[in-house]
C-alpha positions in Angstrom: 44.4 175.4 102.5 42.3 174.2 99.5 45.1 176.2 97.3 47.9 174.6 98.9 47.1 171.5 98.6 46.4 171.8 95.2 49.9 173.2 94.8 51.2 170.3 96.1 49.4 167.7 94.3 50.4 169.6 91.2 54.3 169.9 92.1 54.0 165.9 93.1 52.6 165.1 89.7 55.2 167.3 87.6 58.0 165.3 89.9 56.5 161.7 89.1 56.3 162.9 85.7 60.2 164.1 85.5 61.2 160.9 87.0 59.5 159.0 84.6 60.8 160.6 81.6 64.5 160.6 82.7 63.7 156.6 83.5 62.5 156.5 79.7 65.3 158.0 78.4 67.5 155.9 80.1 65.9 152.9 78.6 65.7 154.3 75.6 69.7 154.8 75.6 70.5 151.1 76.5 70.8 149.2 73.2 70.7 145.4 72.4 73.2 144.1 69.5 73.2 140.8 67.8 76.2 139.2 67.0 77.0 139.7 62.9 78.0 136.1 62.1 75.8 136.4 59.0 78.0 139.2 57.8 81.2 137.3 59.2 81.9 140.3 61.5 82.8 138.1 64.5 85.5 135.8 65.0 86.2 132.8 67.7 89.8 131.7 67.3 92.3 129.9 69.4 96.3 128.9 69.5 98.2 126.3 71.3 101.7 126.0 71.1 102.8 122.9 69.1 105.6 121.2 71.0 106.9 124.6 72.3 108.3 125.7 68.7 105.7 127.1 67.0 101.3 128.0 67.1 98.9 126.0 66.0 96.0 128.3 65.0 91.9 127.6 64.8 88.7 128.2 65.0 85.0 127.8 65.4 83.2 128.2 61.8 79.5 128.6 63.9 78.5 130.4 67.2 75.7 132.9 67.9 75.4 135.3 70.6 74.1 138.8 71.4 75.5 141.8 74.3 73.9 145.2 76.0 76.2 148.1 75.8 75.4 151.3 76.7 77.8 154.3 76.3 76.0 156.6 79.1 76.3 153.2 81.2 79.0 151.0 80.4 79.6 148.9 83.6 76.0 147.7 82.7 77.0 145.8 79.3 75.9 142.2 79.0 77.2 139.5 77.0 76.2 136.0 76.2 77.9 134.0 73.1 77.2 130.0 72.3 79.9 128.0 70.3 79.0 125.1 68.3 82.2 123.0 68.8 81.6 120.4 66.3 82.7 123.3 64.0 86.3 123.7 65.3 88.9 124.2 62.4 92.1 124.1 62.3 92.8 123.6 59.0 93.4 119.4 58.7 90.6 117.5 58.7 92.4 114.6 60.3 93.1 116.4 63.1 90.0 118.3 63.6 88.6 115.0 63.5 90.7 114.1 66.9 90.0 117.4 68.3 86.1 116.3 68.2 86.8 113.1 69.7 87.0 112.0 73.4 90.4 113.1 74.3 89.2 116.9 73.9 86.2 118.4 73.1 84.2 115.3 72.9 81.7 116.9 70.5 78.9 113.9 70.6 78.3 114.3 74.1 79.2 118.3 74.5 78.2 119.9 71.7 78.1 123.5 73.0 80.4 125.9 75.1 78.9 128.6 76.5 80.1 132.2 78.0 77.2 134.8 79.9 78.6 137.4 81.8 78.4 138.7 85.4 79.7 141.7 85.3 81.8 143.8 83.0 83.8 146.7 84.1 85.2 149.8 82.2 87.9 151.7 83.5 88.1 154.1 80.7 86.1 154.2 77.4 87.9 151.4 75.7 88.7 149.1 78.3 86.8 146.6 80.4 87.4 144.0 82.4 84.8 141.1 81.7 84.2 138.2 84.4 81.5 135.5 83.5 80.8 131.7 83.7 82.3 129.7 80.5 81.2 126.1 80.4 83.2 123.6 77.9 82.9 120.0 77.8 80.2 120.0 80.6 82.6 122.3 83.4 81.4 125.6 84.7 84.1 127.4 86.0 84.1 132.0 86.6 86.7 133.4 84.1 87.9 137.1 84.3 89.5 138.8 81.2 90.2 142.2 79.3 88.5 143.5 76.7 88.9 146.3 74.5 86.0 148.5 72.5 87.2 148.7 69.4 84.3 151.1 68.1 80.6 152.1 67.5 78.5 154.3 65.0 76.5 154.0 61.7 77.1 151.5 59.3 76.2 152.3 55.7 72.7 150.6 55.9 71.5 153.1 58.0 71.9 150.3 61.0 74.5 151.3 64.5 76.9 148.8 65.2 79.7 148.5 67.9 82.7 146.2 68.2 84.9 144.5 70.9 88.1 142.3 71.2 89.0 139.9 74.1 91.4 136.8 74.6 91.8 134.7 77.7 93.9 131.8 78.2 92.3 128.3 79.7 94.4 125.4 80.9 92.6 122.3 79.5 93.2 120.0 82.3 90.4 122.5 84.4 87.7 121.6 81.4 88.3 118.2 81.9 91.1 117.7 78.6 93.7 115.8 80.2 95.5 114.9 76.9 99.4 114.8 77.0 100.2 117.8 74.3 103.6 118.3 76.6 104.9 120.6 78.8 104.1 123.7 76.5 100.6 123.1 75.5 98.9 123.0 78.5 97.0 125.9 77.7 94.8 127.7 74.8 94.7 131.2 74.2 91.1 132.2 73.1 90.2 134.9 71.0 86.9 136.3 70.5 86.2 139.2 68.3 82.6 140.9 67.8 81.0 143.2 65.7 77.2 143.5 66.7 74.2 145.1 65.0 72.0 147.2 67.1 68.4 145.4 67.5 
């Protein structure tokens, strides 16, 4: 009796301990990433069309952020990125200047958007769709869009980085711009772009 019990305090002990080594190593395998904007590896851009004939490109000179990705568990990526919308630029100052004022972004009183996600979902190894709340000029409203893992490895620094690509499109009356740029402007097309360090 003695011996069996001892058998089976030993067997319970080897179990815990196999449990908590595969939960180890499953930490161990999620990775953090910061967002390279030092290295200007990341990229938040937009495009409206101007009067229906042609684009009119931009974007945001600062933002920070930082995502979870996981290979051996992708659906369990995280991503949260800030933007700093008194740095818009599109390239004329005049107009930037208008952009920052009250009939857009109204910088003075908004001076950050925001994205965290909820969930992101692969359904391969390169694609995902992401769903999250983006706030912009003080409205919170869920967003779903596709991104696309560009790639991951070593870089030569002896640091692991991995990159993704995603655009979305927001009508600016739903963010509280209610500005007449015409019939064909009534949306932006945003592009975000990311290469992150490992941390």
């Amino acid at each position: 009796m003695k011996k069996t019990l001892i058998t089976t305090a030993l067997a319970t002990s080897l179990l815990v301990s196999s449990v908590l080594a595969t939960l180890s190593i499953s930490t161990a395998q999620a990775a953090d990433y910061k967002v390279d904007v030092e290295g200007a590896h990341a990229f938040v851009q937009f495009k409206i069309k101007h009067l229906g004939y042609s684009w009119l490109l931009g974007r945001f000179n600062t933002f920070d952020g930082n995502f979870s990705y996981d290979d051996k568990s992708p659906n369990s990526a995280k991503i949260s990125i800030e933007i700093d919308t008194k740095s818009i630029d599109s390239n004329h100052a005049e107009r930037d200047k208008h952009l920052k004022g009250k009939d857009f972004l109204n910088v003075s009183s908004f001076p950050k958007a925001t994205f965290t996600s909820n969930s992101i979902k692969f359904s391969d190894d390169e694609n995902a769709m992401v769903t999250g709340e983006f706030t912009l000029k003080g409205v919170t409203k869920t967003i779903s869009f596709p991104v696309v893992k560009i790639g991951e490895g070593q870089d030569p620094w002896g640091g692991h980085r991995a990159g993704f690509s995603g655009t979305t499109s927001l009508k600016l009356a739903d963010y509280g711009i209610s500005y007449n740029l015409g019939p064909a402007s009534t949306h932006v097309e945003m592009a975000l772009h990311i290469e992150g360090v490992r941390i």
